[in-house]
C-alpha positions as CSV (number, residue, x, y, z in Angstrom):
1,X,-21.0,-13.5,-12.8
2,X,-17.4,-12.7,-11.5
3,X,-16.5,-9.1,-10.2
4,X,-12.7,-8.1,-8.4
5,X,-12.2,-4.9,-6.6
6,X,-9.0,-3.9,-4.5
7,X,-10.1,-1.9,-1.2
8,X,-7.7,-0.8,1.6
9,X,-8.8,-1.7,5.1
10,X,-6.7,-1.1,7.9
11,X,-4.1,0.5,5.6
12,X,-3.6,-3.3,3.9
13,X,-5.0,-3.6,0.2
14,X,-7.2,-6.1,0.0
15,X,-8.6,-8.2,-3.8
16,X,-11.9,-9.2,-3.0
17,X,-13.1,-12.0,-5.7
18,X,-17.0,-12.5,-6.1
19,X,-19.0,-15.2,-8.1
20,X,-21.7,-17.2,-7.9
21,X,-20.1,-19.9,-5.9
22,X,-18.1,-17.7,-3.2
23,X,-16.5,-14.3,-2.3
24,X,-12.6,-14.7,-1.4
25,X,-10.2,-11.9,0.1
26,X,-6.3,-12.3,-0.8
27,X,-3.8,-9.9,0.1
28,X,-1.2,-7.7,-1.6
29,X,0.4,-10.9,-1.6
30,X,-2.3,-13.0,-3.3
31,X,-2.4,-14.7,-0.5
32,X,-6.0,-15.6,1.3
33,X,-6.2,-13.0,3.7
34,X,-8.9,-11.1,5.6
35,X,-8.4,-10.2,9.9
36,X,-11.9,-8.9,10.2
37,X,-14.0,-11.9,8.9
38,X,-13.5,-15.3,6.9
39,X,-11.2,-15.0,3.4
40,X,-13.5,-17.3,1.9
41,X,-17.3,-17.1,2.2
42,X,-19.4,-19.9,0.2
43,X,-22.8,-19.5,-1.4
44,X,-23.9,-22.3,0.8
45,X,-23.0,-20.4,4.1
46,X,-19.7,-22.0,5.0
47,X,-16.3,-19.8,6.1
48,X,-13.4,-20.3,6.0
49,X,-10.2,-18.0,8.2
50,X,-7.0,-17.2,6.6
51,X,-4.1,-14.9,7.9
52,X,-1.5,-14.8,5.2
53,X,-2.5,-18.1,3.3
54,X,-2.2,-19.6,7.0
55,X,-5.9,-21.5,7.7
56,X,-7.6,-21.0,10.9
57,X,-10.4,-21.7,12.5
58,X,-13.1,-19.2,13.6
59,X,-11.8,-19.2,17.5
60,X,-8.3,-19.3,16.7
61,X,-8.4,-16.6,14.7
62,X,-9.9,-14.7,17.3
63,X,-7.6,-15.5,19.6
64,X,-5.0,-14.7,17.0
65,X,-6.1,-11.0,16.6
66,X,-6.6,-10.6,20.6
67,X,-2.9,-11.9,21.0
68,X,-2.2,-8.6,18.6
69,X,-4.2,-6.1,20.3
70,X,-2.5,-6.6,24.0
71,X,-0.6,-3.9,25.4
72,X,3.0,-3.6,26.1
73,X,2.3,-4.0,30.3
74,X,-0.1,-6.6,29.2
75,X,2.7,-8.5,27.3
76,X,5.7,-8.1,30.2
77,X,3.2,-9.3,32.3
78,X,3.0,-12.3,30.4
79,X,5.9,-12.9,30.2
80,X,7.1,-11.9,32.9
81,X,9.3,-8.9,31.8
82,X,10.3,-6.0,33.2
83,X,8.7,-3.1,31.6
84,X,11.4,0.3,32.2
């Protein structure tokens, strides 16, 4: 069986590919893609991360997407910039 839907999540469109042997997310790009859980999930259990085609593992993408939630006094801080 093989099914492929488009959904918009976090205004990004997303194809999601399902068969019997795994479900993969690419982005508008085609690229493997998916910011809220693995890009590829196997039938067997395994994961793999993916931020535009890039592989990652499970902790580094995490630490990926907290790196893009900090604020910008968070980020001057850092860095150790002046924030006017």
């Amino acid at each position: 069986m093989y099914h492929q839907k488009e959904t918009n999540m976090e205004a990004q469109v997303y194809t999601v590919t399902v068969n019997e042997v795994c479900t993969v997310w690419r982005n508008a790009k085609g690229q493997l893609h998916r910011t809220d859980g693995p890009a590829i999930e196997l039938a067997n259990g395994d994961k793999l991360w993916h931020v535009d085609g890039d592989l990652f593992s499970e902790s580094e993408l995490l630490a990926k997407m907290k790196m893009r939630g900090l604020t910008t006094d968070e980020i001057a801080e850092k860095f150790g910039i002046p924030v006017s």
